[in-house]
N, C-alpha and C positions, 0 to 999 in steps of 0.2 A: 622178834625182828630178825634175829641170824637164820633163823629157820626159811622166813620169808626170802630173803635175799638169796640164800642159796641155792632156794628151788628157782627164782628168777634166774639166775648165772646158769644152774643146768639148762633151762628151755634155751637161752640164748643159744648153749653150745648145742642141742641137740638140731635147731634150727638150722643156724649155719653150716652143721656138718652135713646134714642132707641139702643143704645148695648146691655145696662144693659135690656130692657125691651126683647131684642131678645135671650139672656142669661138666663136670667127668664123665657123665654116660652122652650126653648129649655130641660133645664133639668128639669123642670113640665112634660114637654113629656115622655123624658126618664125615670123618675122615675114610671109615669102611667105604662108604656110598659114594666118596671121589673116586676111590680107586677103583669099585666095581665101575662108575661113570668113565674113567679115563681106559677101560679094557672096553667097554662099550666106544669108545672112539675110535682108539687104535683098531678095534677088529672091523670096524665100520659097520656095524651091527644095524645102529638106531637110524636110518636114514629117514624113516616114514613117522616114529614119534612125535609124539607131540608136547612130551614133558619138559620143554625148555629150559635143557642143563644149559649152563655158561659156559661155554669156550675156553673164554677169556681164563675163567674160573679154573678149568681145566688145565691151561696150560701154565696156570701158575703152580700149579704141584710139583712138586721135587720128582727128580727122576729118581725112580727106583724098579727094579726086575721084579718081574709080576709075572708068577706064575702062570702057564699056560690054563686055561679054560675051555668048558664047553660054550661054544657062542651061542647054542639055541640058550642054553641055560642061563647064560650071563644076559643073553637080553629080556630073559622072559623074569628077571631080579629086577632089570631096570626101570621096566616097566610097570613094576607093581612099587616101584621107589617113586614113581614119579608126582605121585601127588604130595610129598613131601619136601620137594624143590620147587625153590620161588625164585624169580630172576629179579634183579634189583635194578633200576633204570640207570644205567650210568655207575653201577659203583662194582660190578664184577661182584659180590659175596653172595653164596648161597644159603639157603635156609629151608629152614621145616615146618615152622610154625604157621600152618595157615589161618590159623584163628585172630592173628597178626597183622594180617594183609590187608589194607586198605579194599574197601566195600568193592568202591568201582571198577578194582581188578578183579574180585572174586565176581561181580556179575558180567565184566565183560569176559574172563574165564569161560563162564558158563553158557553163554551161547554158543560154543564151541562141541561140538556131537567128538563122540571119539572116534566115530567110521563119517570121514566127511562126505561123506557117498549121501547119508541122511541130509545133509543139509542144516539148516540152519535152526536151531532150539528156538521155537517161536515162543515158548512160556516163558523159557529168560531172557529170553528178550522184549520182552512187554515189562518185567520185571526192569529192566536197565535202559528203556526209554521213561516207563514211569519214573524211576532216579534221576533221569536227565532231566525231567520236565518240574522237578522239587527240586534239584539243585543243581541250578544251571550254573553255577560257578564250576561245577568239575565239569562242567562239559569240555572245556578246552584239554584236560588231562584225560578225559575218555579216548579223544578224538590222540593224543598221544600216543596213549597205550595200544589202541587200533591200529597205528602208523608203526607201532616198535613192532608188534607183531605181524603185521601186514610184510614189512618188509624181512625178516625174518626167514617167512613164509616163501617168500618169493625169492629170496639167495639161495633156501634148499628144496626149492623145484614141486613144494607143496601146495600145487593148486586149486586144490580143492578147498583147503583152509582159505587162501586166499580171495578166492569167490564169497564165501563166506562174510571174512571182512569188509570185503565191498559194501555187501548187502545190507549186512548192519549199519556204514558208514549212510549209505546211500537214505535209509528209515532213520537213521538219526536226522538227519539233513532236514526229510521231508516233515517231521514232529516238529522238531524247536526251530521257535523264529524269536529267540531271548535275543540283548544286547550283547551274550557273551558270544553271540554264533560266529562272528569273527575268526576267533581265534582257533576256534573247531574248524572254521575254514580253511585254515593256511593247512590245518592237519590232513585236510580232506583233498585239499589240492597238490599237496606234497604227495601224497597215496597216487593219485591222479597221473602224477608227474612220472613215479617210479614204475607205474604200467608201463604208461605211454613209450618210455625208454627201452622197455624189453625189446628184446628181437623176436619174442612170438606173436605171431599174429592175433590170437584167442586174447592174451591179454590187453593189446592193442584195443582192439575195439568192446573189452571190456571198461578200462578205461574211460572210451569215449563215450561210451551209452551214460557211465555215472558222472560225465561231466554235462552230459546234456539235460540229466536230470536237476541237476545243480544248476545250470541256466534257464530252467523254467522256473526258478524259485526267485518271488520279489521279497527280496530283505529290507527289513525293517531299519535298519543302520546303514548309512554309507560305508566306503572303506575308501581310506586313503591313500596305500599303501601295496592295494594289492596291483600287481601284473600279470597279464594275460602274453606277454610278448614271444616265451614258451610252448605256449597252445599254439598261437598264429603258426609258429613254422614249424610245428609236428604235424597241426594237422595239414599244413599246406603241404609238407611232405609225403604226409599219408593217400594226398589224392592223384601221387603223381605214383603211387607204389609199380612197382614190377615185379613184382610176386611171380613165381612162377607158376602156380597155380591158379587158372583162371578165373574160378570160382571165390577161391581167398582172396586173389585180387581185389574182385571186386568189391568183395565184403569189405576190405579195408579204402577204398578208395570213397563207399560209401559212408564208411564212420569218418573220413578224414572231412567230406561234406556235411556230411551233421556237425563235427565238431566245430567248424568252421561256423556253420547256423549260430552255432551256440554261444560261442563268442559275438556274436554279433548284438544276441537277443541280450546278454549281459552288459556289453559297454555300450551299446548307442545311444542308451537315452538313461545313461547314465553319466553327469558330467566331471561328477569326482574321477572318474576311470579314465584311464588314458585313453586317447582318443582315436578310436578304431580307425576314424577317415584319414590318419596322415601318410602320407605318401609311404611311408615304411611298411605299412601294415597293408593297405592298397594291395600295392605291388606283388602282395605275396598271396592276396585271397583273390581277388579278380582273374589273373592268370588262373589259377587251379580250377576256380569254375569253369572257365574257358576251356581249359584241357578236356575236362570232363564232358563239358556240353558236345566239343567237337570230336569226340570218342566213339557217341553214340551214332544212333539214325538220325539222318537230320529230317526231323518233322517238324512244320511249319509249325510257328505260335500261333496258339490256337482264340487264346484268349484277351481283351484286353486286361484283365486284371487274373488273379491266380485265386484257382480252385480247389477244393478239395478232393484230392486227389484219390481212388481206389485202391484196394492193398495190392493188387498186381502192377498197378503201376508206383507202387514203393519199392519195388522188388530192383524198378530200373535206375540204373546212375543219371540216365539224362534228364529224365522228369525230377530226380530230386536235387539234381546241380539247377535246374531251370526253376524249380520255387524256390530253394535258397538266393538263387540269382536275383529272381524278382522282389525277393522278401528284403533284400539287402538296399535294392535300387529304389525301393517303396519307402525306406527310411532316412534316404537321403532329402538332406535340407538344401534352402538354397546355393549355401557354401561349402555346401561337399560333393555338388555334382561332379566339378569339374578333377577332382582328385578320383572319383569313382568313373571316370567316361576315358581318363585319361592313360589307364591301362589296357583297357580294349582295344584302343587304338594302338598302342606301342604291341600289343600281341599281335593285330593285324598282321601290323608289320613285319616283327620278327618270322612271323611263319608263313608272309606271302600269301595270307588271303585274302587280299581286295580283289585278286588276278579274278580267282572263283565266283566273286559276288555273290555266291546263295548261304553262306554259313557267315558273311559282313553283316546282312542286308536280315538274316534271322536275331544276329545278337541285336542292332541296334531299333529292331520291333520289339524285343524283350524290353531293352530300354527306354525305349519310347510309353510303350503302356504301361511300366511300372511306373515311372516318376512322375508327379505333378503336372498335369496339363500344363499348368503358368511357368514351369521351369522346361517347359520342353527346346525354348529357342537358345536357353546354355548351349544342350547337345547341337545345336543347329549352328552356331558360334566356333563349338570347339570343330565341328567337324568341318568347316569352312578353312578356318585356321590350318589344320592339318592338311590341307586340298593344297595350301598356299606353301607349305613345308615341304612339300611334294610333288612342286611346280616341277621341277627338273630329272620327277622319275617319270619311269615308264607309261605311256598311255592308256595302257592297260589297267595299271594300281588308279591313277587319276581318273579313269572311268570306270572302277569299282568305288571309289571314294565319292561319286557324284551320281551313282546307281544309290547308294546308298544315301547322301540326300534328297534324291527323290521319291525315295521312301518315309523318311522321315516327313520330310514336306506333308505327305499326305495324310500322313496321320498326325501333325500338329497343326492340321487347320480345326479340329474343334478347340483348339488353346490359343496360344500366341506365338506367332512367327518373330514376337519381339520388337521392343523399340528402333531396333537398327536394318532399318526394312533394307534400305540403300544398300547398307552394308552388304548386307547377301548378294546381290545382282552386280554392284561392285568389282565382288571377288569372282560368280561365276563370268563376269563380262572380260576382267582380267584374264581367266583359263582362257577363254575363248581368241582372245587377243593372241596371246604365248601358243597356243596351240593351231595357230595359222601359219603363224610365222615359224616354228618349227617343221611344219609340213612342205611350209614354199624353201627351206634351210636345207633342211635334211637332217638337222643337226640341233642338240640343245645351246652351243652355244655361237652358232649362225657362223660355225667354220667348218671345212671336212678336213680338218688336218687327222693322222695317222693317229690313233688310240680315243677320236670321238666319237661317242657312243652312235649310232648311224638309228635313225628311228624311222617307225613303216608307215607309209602314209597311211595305207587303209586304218590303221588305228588310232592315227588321229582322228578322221573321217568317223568314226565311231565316237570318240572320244567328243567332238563337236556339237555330233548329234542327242550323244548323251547330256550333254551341258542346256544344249537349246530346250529338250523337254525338260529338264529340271527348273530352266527358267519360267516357262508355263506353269508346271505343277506349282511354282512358289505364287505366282502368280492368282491362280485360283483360289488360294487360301485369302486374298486378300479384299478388304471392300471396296466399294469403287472411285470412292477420292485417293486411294492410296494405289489401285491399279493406274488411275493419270498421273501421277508423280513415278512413278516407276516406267511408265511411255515416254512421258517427260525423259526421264533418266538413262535410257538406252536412246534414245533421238538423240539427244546431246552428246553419246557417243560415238554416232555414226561420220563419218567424214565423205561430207556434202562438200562437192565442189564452188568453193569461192562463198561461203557460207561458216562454214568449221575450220575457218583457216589457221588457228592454233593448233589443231590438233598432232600428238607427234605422229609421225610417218612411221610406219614399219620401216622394217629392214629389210623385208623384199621386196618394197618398189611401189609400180601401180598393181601390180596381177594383188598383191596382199592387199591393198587399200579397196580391190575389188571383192576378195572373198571377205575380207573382215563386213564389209558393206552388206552383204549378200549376209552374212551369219548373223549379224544384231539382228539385219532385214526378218531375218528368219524367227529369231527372236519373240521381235514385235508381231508377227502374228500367232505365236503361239501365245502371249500375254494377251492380245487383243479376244485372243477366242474366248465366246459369250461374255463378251462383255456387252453390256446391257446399262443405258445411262437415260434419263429422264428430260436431264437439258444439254443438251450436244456444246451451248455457246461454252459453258464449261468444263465438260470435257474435254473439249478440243481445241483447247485456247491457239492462236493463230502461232507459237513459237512450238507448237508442236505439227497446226498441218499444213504452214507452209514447207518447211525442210521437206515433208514427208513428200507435196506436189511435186517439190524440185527435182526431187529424185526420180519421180514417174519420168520424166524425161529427160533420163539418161539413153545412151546408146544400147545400153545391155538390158538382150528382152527378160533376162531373169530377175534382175533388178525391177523391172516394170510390171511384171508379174506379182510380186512379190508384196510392192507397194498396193496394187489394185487390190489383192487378196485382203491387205489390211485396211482398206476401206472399205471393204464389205465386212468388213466381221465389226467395224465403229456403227458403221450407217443400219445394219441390221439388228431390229432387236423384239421382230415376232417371229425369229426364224425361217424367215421368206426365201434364205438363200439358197435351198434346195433347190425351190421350185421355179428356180433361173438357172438352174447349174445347164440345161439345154439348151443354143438357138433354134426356136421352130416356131411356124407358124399355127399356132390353136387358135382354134374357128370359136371356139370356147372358154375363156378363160375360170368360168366358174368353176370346174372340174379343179383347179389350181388352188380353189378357198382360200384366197389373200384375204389379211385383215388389214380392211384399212381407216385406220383411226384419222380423227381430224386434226388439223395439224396445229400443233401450239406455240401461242405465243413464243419460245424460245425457241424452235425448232424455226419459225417463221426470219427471228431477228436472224440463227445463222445462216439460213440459205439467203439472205439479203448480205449478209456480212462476206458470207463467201463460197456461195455458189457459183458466182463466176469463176473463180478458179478454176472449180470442180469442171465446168463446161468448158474449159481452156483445156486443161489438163485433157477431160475424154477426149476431143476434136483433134488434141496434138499426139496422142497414146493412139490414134486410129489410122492417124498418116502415118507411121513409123516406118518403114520399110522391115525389120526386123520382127513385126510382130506375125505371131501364127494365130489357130487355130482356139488355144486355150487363152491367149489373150482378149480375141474378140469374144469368145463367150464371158470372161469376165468383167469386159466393156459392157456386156448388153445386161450383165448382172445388176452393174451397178446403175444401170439407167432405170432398171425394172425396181430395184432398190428404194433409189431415188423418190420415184413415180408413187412408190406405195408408202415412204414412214416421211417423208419429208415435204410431197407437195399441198401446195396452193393452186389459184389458180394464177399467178403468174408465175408458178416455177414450172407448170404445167406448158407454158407460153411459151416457156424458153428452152424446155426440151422439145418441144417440137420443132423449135427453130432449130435446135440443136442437131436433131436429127436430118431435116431437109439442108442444112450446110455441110450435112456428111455426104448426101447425096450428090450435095455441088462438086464437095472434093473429089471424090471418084469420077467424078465427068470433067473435071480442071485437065488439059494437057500442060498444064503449066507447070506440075507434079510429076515428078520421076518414080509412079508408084508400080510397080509388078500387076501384071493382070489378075495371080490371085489376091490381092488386097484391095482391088475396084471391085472385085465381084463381092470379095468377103463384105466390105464398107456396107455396099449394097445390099445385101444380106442383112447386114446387121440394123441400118436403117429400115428396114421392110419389118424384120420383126419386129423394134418396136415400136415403131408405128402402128402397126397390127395391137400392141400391147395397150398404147397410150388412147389408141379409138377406144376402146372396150370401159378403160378405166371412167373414159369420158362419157359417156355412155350419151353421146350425139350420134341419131340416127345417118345423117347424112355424112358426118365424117366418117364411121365406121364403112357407111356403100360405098364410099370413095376410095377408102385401104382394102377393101377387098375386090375391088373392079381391078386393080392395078395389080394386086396378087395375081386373080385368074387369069390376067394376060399374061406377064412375068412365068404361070406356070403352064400355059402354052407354047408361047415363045422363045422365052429366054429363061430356063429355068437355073442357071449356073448364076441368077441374081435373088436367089430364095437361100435361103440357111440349107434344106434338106438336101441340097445339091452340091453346096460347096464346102460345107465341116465336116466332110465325109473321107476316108481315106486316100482315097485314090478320085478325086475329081477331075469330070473333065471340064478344062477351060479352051474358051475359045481364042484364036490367035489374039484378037484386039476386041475393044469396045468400043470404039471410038464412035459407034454407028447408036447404042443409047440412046432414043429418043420415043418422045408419042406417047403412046398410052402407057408403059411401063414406067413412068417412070411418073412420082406423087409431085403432084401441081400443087405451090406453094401458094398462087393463088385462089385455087380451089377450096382450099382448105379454108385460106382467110376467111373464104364468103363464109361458108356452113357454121366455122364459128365464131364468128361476127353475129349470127344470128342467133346465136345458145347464150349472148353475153359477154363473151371474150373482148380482148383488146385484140380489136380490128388492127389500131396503125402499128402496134409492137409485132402483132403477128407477120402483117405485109414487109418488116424491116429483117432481111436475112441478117442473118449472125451472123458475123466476121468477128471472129477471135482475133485481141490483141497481144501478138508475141513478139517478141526479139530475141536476139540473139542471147541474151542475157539471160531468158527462161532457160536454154538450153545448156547454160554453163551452169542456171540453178543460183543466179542472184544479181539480186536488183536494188542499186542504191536506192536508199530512204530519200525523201524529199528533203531534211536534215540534210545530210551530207552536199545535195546541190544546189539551194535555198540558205541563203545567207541574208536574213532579214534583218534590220537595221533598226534599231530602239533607242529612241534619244529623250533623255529624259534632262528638263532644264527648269530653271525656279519661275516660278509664276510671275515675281517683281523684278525678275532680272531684267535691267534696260538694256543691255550687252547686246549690239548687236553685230554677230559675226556672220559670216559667209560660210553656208551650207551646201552643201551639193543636192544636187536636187533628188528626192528619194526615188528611188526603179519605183515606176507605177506596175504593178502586181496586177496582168489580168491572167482568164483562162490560159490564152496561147503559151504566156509565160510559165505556169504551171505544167503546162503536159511538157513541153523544153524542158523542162528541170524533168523532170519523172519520165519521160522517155529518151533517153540517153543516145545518141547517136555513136556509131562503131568508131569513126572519125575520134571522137575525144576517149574511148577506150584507150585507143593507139598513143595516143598522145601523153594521154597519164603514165600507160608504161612505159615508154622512153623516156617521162620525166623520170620514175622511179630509178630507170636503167644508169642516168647520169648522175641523180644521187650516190647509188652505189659507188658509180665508178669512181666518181670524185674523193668519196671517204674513203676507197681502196689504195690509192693513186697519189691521194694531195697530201702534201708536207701536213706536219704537225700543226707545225704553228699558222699554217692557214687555218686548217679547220677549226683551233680552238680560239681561233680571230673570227670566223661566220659564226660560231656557236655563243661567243662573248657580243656581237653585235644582234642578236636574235635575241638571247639572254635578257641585253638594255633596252630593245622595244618592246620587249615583252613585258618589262615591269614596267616601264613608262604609258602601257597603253592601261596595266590593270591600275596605277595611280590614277589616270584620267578619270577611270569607271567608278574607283573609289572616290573621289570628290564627288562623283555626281549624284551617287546614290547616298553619302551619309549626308549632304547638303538638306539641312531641313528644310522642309516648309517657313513661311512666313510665320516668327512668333510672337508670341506677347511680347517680349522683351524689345521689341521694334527693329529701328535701323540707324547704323553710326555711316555717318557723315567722310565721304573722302576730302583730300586736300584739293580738289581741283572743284569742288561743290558740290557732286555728284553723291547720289546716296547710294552705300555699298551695303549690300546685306554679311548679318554677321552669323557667321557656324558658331551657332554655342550647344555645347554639348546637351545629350537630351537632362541629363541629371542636373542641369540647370535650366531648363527653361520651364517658364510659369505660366502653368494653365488656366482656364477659366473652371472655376466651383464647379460647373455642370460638365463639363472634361475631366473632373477625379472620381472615382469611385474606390 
């Protein structure tokens, strides 16, 4: 047993002696290899190494004088020392044992070539993705170690190594899609980050390529946690780069738009992610595409929607700002339009391109066909909006801002113009208002004092016209109960004398109250054009064409013009109005191929409703003294109009009347009319009359309009169309001599169509248009207003008998007395008005609220009386109570008490 123990006690010591002696050689070693490593520092030898001495490690060594060396030969030591030093994460100590070393250092080690010129070790690296994909718990420590030596790499200017890393990171990335890929995330985006920060360009948009590769990837896990907010303003800075080299330029300006892409493809339809559409992040990618798009050539969008682009046009910045563009505005929903619409317009701004309108009027086409048909009247809202922000600048931005919704306009008519149709026409009816009244001012704000901005008419005058067709274009988008509400809607804008008497006044007087008139006027027949309706009674309800009548006969022939135009573009709706845009005599009207349909029931009820207007209105638009040459043709327009979508045979009656009472008027000397406007009348009566034979197609009334032609074109040919709508006409001194054969026998005509069926005695009764003074101011009290008819309502067993005045017996005569107004109580009314005024101007206080408090008491005393009469019931079941003199008084008992008969409840 001593024997045995002692030989134990020996191994022990022989054991432990060679520890301590393997201990003792070991850091002898290590302490030579710092100092050969710290002569390898100081001489700055190892610049391009890859053996990852420690610094840190380094400078914790004792100073000590170290012989001088050969540097080739000190570094060609170093180098063959270096696979014997291991860097330790975080703790500064070196070491040798690599047999030691955690796995996924030694394979992520090994992808690592030693001339990084080769590239990347694809064996071990299949080797260290197969590791990753068996134990995806180290993956977040791979993605570390990556990062410890990525950045390493990139402090000492080794990038070739660092490419490298990339690539790895990048095939790491594209392999595992484990729950741990997170955390390999933050490692890969930290890597990302410390490119991105370099000041060299090459790493730049290395960077950005492997973050774009990382936004094509759909991960399996949300993340909480992470931010992109970093990305947003590098790459936003990277598209604005100014490189001096124009080629890098551009390379970075294009990685700065892909990375921007890539952000986009990552958070937007991801909702854990912070949300790409808030105004912060906006703000800072819409401009940069912007920048970019207006860099390039400005070629027109080509597409509604985005295509697949060729590799030469990947090469340009503007095609790839213009699909990111689109690709951005394609993913907006309906509450992030207005955060994605709303920096375009503030860039506008900033850089003064509405002036230009071709690079406005290209973004918001980009915009328009990327996003959502049904969301297209957002942009139509917001850009309205910003029209109204904008009221007070220049006419020029205002008519780029309104160029550009009529662009829009037209391409959101296959979608929706929006529930807020009004709105639109509204705002542009507003522009148009402010933009008159600036013109008649001179000034925005209707003074010229010393520092106010002085503004040019002619660009108002643009700006007008711009507004007027965009009223059209919006117009046409729309279907045809909502084009009457919109007629509707600008009529009730217009300021009709003694008709729109609320309306507020301009500031410039009448000449504004004149153009404002003239510019809705203008308006409504741009909205009118083809417009095309089936029953006219409701289209054209009477609160839109009476105003319209009244206005024909105003003084101003523009005005009258204007109104006629928009009766032809209602009343037309086979496009007939060409083939009247000429007065002339054709011997032929078939060569013209009118169609003419039979006339229906609703078209029959309106010209019964209000075709006489229509025949007032021609007759009083023909006498005008102020009318010329384009008014009479678009008189005879609309008679030819008339004749084809709208007749009967008694509309037919009454245009022929119509036209033989024009004849009368040009022969009246009763009339102070110019000799060219007797000849013209006469003309215009001739053809169509000429028109209305043909239509009729009665033999003998047709030989009767051409017997009196061939004289007329013998004779007196300055009473024909070809004679007198001509430039330079000659007229004769007078006409007063007009008679004989030239001129159509109204009873001629009776006979021949008394014989085809007509109405003989309507026919033989000339027309006399009933007008007043009242037509020409354009309003005519209601029978209402002059008709105060008297309703007495009393109980059936009242015995009461009081003294009544005897009621106005109500006949015809009384009727038209009320409805035709004589100028006599015109006068009179407004001198009453004049003394009202003056009296409330003028009279004490406590008079007037002495008349006001006696007016006050008969007025409630009269509606007490009305009250009695009306809640007085009927005779009820409940009977009758007895007064004190014998007489039986009926009693008001409330309806909640009085008792029915059985067959009276249900």
């Amino acid at each position: 047993m001593e024997l045995v123990s002692t030989n134990f006690s020996c191994c022990h010591f022989v054991f432990f002696f060679c520890c301590g002696f393997l201990l003792h050689f070991y850091f002898r070693i290590t302490e030579r290899l710092h100092i050969f490593c710290l002569l390898v520092v100081r001489e700055g030898c190892c610049v391009s190494d890859r053996s990852g001495v420690c610094l840190e490690c380094v400078c914790l060594l004792p100073a000590m004088p170290l012989p001088a060396t050969d540097a080739p030969a000190t570094q060609r030591l170093a180098l063959d020392c270096r696979t014997l030093l291991d860097h330790r994460v975080g703790k500064g100590v070196c070491g040798c044992c690599g047999a030691l070393r955690p796995r996924y250092k030694r394979l992520v080690d090994n992808i690592f070539p030693e001339d990084p010129e080769d590239g990347l070790v694809k064996a071990n690296m299949e080797k260290l993705t197969f590791y990753a994909l068996s134990a995806p718990e180290k993956l977040d420590r791979i993605g570390a170690y990556l990062s410890e030596r990525l950045s390493r790499d990139v402090a000492r200017h080794r990038y070739g190594y660092v490419c490298i890393a990339m690539e790895a990171l990048d095939q790491l990335l594209m392999a595992c899609h484990c729950q741990s890929i997170n955390l390999f995330v933050e490692s890969f985006l930290k890597m990302v980050r410390k490119l991105l920060e370099s000041d060299k360009p090459n790493l730049q948009i290395l960077g950005t390529n492997s973050f774009v590769k990382f936004a094509n990837i759909e991960e399996d896990t949300p993340s909480y946690h992470r931010s992109y907010d970093f990305f947003v303003s590098r790459f936003s800075e990277m598209c604005h780069s100014n490189y001096e080299d124009p080629d890098i330029r551009t390379k970075i300006r294009m990685a700065g738009i892909k990375g921007l892409q890539g952000v986009v493809r990552k958070t937007v339809n991801d909702e854990l992610q912070a949300n790409i559409w808030d105004p912060q992040h906006m703000d800072k990618i819409v401009p940069s595409l912007l920048f970019n798009l207006q860099s390039g050539e400005r070629t027109e969008s080509r597409s509604p929607s985005p295509l697949q682009a060729s590799e030469k046009e990947k090469e340009s910045p503007v095609e790839l700002t213009e699909r990111c563009f689109r690709e951005l505005l394609g993913r907006a929903a309906y509450g992030n339009i207005k955060n994605a619409v709303t920096p375009v317009l503030m860039h506008l701004d900033n850089h003064s391109l509405w002036e230009g309108k071709t690079f406005a009027v290209r973004c918001f086409k980009i915009i328009m066909y990327s996003i959502q048909s049904q969301h297209s009247h957002l942009v139509i809202q917001q850009l309205l909006g910003h029209l109204d922000a904008n009221s007070k600048n220049s006419a020029t931005v205002r008519a780029g801002i309104v160029e550009v919704l009529l662009e829009a306009a037209a391409i959101a008519a296959s979608g929706s113009v929006g529930p807020t149709v009004l709105e639109v026409f509204n705002t542009l009816l507003r522009q148009l208002r402010l933009s008159v009244d600036y013109e008649l001012t001179g000034s925005y704000d209707g003074s010229t004092n010393i520092g106010t901005k002085i503004i040019k008419a002619h660009e108002e005058r643009q700006l007008q016209e711009a507004v007027i067709t965009t009223i059209g274009s919006f117009a046409n988008t729309l279907p045809t109960y909502q084009r009457s509400e919109v007629m509707l809607f600008i009529m009730g804008k217009i300021p009709v004398p003694g008709v729109h008497l609320t309306l507020p006044s301009t500031s410039s007087g009448p000449e504004g109250t004149r153009m404002i008139q003239v510019m809705l006027l203008k308006s409504l027949v741009q909205v009118t054009a083809g417009f095309q309706t089936t029953n006219m009674l409701t289209a054209l309800p009477s609160s839109f064409l009476e105003p319209l009548l009244s206005l024909s006969l105003t003084e101003d022939p523009e005005i009258r013009l204007l109104v006629l135009q928009i009766l032809l573009s209602l009343i037309d709706r086979h496009d007939s109005r060409p083939k009247f845009s000429e007065i002339s005599i054709i011997s032929d009207i078939s060569v013209l191929k009118l169609k003419v349909d039979k006339c229906s029931r609703q078209d029959n009820l309106f010209m019964k409703k209000h075709g006489q207007h229509l025949y007032r209105h021609i007759y009083l638009g023909c006498k005008e003294e102020s009318s010329g040459q384009q008014h009479y043709e678009t008189l005879f327009a609309l008679l030819g109009l008339l004749s084809v979508e709208l007749a009967n045979e008694e509309v037919v009656v009454d245009l022929i009347r119509l036209a033989l009472a024009l004849q009368d008027l040009a022969l009246s000397t009763d009339e102070a009319m110019p000799v060219y406007n007797r000849c013209a009348v006469h003309a215009l009566a001739a053809a169509y009359l000429n028109l209305i034979c043909q239509l009729t197609t009665v033999p003998a009334f047709c030989q009767h309009i051409h017997e009196v032609i061939e004289v007329r074109q013998k004779e007196t040919s300055y009473l024909l169309p070809e004679d007198i709508f001509i430039e330079n006409p000659k007229l004769p001194s007078s006409i007063e001599k007009v008679e004989g054969d030239v001129l159509f026998l109204q009873s001629k005509i009776t006979e021949v169509l008394g014989g085809s069926g007509y109405n003989t005695e309507r026919l033989a009764t000339p027309y006399v248009p009933q007008y007043t003074d009242e037509d020409r101011l354009s309003k005519r009290k209601s029978i209402g207003e002059t008709i105060s008819l008297q309703v007495e309502v009393e109980s059936r067993n009242s015995p009461e008998k009081e003294e009544r005045t005897p009621a106005e017996e109500i006949t015809f005569e009384t009727l038209k007395n009320a409805i035709v107004d004589s100028v006599g109580m015109e006068e009179q009314e407004r001198e009453r008005r004049r003394q009202v005024v003056e009296k409330f101007q003028k009279a004490p206080f406590e008079e007037i609220a002495a008349h006001c408090g006696a007016r006050a008491t008969q007025l409630q005393s009269k509606l007490n009386q009305i009250f009695e009469i009306t809640i007085r019931p009927p005779p009820s079941p409940s009977g009758t109570i007895s007064s004190g003199y014998g007489q039986s008084q009926s009693r008001s008992v409330p309806i909640y008490e009085m008792k029915f008969p059985d067959l009276c409840v249900y």
